[in-house]
N, C-alpha and C positions, 0 to 999 in steps of 0.2 A: 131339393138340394140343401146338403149341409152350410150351416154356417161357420167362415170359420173365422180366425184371426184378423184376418188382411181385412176383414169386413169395417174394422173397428179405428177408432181414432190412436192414436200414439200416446200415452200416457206419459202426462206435464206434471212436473212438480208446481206445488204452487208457491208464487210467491209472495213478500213479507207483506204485500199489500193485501193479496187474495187471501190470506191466512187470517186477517183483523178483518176482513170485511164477510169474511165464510163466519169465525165468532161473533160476530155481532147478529146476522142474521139467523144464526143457527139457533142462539138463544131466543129470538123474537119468534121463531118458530116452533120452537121450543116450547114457548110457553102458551103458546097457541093450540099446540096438540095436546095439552094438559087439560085444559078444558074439556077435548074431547077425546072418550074414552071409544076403546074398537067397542063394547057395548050400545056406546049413546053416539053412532056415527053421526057427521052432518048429510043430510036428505040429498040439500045441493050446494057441494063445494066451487066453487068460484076464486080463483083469481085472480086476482088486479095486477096487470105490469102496466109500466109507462115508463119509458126510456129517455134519459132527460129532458124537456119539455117538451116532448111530442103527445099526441093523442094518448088517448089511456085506452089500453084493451081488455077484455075479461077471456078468460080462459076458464074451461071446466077442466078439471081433473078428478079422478081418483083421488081418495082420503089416502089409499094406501101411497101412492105414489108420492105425494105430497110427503109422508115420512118418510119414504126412501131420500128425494131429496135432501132433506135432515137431517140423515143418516149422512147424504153426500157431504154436506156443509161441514157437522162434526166433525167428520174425517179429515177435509181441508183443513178447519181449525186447528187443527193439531199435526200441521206440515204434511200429513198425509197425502201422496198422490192417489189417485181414486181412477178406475177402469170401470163401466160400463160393461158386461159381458153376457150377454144371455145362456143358460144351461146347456142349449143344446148346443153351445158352439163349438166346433173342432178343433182339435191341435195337435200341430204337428208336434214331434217325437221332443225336438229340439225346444219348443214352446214348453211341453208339459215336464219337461227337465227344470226349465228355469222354471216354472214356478214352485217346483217340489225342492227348488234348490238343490238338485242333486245333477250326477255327471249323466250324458244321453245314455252310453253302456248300461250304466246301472236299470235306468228304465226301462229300458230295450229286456233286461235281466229281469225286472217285474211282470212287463207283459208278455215274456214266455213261459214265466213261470204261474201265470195264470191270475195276479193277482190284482191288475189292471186290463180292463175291458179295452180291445182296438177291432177297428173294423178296418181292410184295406183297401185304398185306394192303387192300383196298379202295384206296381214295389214295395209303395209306401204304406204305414202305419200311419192312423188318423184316432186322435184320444176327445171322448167326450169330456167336455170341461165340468160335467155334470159327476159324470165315473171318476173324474181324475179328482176331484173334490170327495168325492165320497172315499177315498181311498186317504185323503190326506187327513180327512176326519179320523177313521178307524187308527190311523196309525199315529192322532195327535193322545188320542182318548188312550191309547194302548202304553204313550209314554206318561201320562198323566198316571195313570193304574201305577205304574212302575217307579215313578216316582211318590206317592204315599206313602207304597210300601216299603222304598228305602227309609223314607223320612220316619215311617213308624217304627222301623227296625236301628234306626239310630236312636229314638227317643227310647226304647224298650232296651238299649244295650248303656243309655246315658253318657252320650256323647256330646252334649251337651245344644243337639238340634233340637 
């Protein structure tokens, strides 16, 4: 069974407190993953939490996940609210609208025109958040292209870009 949205928590803004306490940590962790390079990983990563004076517990993690986290913190740090989403997960028509920020017609107009992958569910259209990314890529990199070349063609005509 697919995964889809509904699976997932609501995504929170964070606030001014979570924002000083995501920087401060981010950087402590930060400077922790510096030490260790994806060449020279650690054998056996461990963490320590302790929840205000209670017991202390260790936890094993993944090195990698450990940076995702840090990944996660940064992003808080800098007011970002931050989702959790696994690749495979589904979305509906209206979901993968708003996050392409565009109107549902239009995407509906994508995925008949071939250019977003959907599989159906009875009636309904279900978009892989994996597809629906890989579409927002091609067409971030297509206006990146598009805008050089303006920018070179204003520089080549001395317009003063």
């Amino acid at each position: 069974m697919a995964t889809g949205m509904a699976d997932f928590q609501e995504t929170i803004a964070p606030t001014a407190a979570d924002i000083e306490l995501a920087r401060e940590s981010s950087r402590q962790l930060s400077r922790f993953l510096g030490k260790h390079s994806i060449g020279n990983p650690l054998p056996d990563f461990k963490l320590r939490i302790q929840v205000d004076n209670g017991p202390e517990e260790v936890v094993a993690i993944p090195l990698s996940a450990f940076r995702f986290l840090t990944d996660i913190l940064v992003q808080m740090s800098r007011g970002n609210a931050v989702t959790l989403m696994p690749v495979q997960a589904e979305l509906t028509t209206q979901q993968a609208a708003d996050l392409l920020n565009v109107s549902r017609p239009f995407l509906i107009g994508l995925i008949d025109n071939g250019k977003i992958p959907c599989r159906k569910v009875g009636t309904h259209r279900r978009i892989r958040f994996d597809d629906l990314m890989a579409y927002k890529h091609d067409i971030d990199q297509k206006r990146l292209q598009t805008l050089e070349e303006l920018t070179g063609e204003a520089q080549a005509l001395d317009l003063g870009y």
